[in-house]
N, C-alpha and C positions, 0 to 999 in steps of 0.2 A: 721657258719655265714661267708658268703661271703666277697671278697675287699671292693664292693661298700659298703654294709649293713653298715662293719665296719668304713668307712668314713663318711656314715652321723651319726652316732652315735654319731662319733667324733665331727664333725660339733655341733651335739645340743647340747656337751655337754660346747662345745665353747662360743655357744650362751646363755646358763644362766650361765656361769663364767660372760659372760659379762654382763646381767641381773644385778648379783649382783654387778658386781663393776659399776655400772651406778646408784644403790640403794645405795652403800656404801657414792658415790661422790653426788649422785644427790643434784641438784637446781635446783627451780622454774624458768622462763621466768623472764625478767627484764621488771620493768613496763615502757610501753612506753612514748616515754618523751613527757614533757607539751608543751603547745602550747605557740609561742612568745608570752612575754608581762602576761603572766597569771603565777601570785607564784600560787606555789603546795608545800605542806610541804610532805618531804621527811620521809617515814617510813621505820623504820629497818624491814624485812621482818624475822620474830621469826620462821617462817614453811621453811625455805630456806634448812637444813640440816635435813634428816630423822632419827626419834628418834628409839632408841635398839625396842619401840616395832611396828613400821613400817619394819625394818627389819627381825623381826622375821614373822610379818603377811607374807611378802613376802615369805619367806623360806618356811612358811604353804602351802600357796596356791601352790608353785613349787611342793612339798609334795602328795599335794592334786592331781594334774594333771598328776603325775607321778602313783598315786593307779589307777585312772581312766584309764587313758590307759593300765597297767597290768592286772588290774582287774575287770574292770566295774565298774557298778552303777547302782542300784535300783532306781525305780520312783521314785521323790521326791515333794515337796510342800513348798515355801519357805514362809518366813511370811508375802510376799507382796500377795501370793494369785496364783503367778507365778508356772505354773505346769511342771516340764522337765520330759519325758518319760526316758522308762529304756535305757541303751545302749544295743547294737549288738555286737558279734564279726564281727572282722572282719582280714583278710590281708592285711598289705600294702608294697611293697617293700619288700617281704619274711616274713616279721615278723609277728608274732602275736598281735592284740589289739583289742582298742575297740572304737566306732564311735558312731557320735549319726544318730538315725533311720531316721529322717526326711533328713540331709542333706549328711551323711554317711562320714560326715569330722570326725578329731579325734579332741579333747578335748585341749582346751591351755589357757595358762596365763587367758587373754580377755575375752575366752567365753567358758564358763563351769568352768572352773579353782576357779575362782574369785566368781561364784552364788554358788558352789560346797562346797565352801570352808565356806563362811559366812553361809550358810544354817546348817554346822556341828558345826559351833561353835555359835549360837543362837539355835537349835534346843532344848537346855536342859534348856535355860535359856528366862524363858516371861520376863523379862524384856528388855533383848536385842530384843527380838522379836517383843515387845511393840515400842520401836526405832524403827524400822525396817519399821512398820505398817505406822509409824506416817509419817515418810519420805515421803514412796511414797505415801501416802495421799494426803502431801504437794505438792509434783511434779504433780501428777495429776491435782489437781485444778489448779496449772500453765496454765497446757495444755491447759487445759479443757477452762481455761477463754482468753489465747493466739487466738485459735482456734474461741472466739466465738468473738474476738475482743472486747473486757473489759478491761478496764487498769488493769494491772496487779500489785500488792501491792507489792515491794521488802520488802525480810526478811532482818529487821537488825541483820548484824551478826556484835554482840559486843564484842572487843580483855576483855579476861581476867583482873583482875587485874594483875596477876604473869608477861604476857607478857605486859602491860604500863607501869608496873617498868624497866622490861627488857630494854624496847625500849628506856625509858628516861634513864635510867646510859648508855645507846648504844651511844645516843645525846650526855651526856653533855661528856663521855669521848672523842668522837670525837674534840667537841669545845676546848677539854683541850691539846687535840694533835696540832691543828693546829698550823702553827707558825702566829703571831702576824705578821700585818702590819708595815711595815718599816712607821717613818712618811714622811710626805710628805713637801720637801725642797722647801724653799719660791723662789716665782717667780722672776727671774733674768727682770732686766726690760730691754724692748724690744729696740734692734736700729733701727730707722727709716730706712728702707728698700729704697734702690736706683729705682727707676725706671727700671722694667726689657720691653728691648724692646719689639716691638707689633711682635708677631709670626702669624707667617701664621694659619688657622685654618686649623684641622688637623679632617680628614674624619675617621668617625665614622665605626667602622671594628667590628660584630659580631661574639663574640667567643660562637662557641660551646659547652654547658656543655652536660656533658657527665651523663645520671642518674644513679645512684646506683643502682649498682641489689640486688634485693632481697634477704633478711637472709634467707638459708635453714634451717630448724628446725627437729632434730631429734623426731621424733616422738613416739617412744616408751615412755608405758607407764611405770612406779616406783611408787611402795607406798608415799604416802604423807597424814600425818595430817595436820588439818584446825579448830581452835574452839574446838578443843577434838572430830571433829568427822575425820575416815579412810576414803580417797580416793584414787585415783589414778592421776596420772599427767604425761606432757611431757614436754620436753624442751619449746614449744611454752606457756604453760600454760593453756591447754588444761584441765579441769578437770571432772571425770566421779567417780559414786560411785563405791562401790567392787563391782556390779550388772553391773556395763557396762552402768549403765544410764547417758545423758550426765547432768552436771550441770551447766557448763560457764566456763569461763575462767578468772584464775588469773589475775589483773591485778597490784597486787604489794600491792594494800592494801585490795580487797575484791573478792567474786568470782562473774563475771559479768555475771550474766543468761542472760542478754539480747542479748548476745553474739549468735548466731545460732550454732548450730552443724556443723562442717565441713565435706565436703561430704570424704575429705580425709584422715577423721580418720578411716572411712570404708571402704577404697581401703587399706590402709594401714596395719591394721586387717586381711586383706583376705590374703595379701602378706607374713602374719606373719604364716599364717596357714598351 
């Protein structure tokens, strides 16, 4: 094995250290703030830190992506109906692996990794597959009535009981933190102010404001739970299932499908590849 070879190896092996410690740390997007004039009741976000078994999912699937590329994979059939062909050998950069046929890229987190992985651990069990089915059932008919211009019914997704307790002992320990209001010292009564002479009027000078630029948002994706079901997410609050389908975006209290797919989750993807 060559200098270079052994550089990028090094390189990828850098980049899922840093995988995980992005999964170890990660948090959701913070919801964006209300608009003047309008109360918003503020909710403790219960999916903010990913639990031992989001972590271990991700470990699976890095698992998963690492057999694929040493060793291939047979045609498969996922329980949405989704068919992936077998893989190729192939070289790339001296080494030995394996590619898929149609686009002769290799295999990662995003795409294969992620359908690879949830396809081996529902395969033995109909009832996960039964979930599975049911999903994209539901995301279809999305489309499907998107597409034909239908109002579209949002799913209520309703918090647990486990997380309304969570969230109310979160409130009331906050309220129990804050310090108390100083009271407020009664008004000293006013002296009758002097007459202040007549000033010249003074010419009206345009200050330039200056706009914020924009939050750059890491965009890599980390396991995250939602309601008891596995996803995926990035710092912006991008959310897509283990399949890579997109589902909306976090917004602090629900995931907002009306949200469109960003074109730059897909450039972003290809850059990762």
């Amino acid at each position: 094995m060559n200098t270079e070879i052994s550089k990028k190896f090094a390189e990828q092996e850098e980049r899922i250290a840093a995988l995980e410690s992005q999964i170890a740390a990660m948090s959701v997007a913070p919801a964006p703030a209300p608009k003047k004039g309008k109360k918003t009741e503020k909710v403790e976000k219960e999916a903010r830190k990913p639990s031992a078994g989001n972590v271990a999912w991700a470990t699976k699937v890095k698992e998963t992506v690492a057999e694929m590329v040493a060793n291939g994979w047979e045609s498969w059939t996922d329980a949405s109906g989704n068919v992936f062909a077998a893989s190729k050998p192939a070289t790339i950069d001296g080494r030995a692996t394996h590619v898929f046929v149609d686009t002769g890229k290799e295999p990662n987190y995003a795409k294969g990794g992620l359908a690879r992985a949830s396809f081996l651990k529902t395969k033995d069990s109909p009832e996960e597959q039964a979930k599975t089915r049911a999903r994209a059932a539901k995301r279809a008919e999305v489309v499907a009535a998107k597409a034909s211009g239908e109002p579209v019914e949002k799913p209520k997704r309703v918090l647990t009981e486990e997380h309304k307790a969570k969230m109310q002992a979160a409130r009331k320990a906050k309220k129990a933190a804050a310090p108390e209001a100083a009271p407020e010292a009664a008004p000293e009564a006013e002296a009758t102010p002097e007459p202040a002479p007549a000033a010249e009027p003074k010419k009206k000078v345009k200050i330039a404001t200056k706009k914020p630029e924009p939050k750059v948002y890491d965009l890599s994706f980390n396991g995250w739970a939602y309601n008891g079901e596995d996803y995926i997410t990035n710092e912006r609050g991008d959310v897509l299932t283990l399949e890579g389908d997109w589902m909306g975006r976090f917004n602090g209290k629900i995931i907002d499908d009306s949200v469109a797919r960003p074109t730059d989750i897909d450039a972003f993807l290809a850059m990762e590849e």
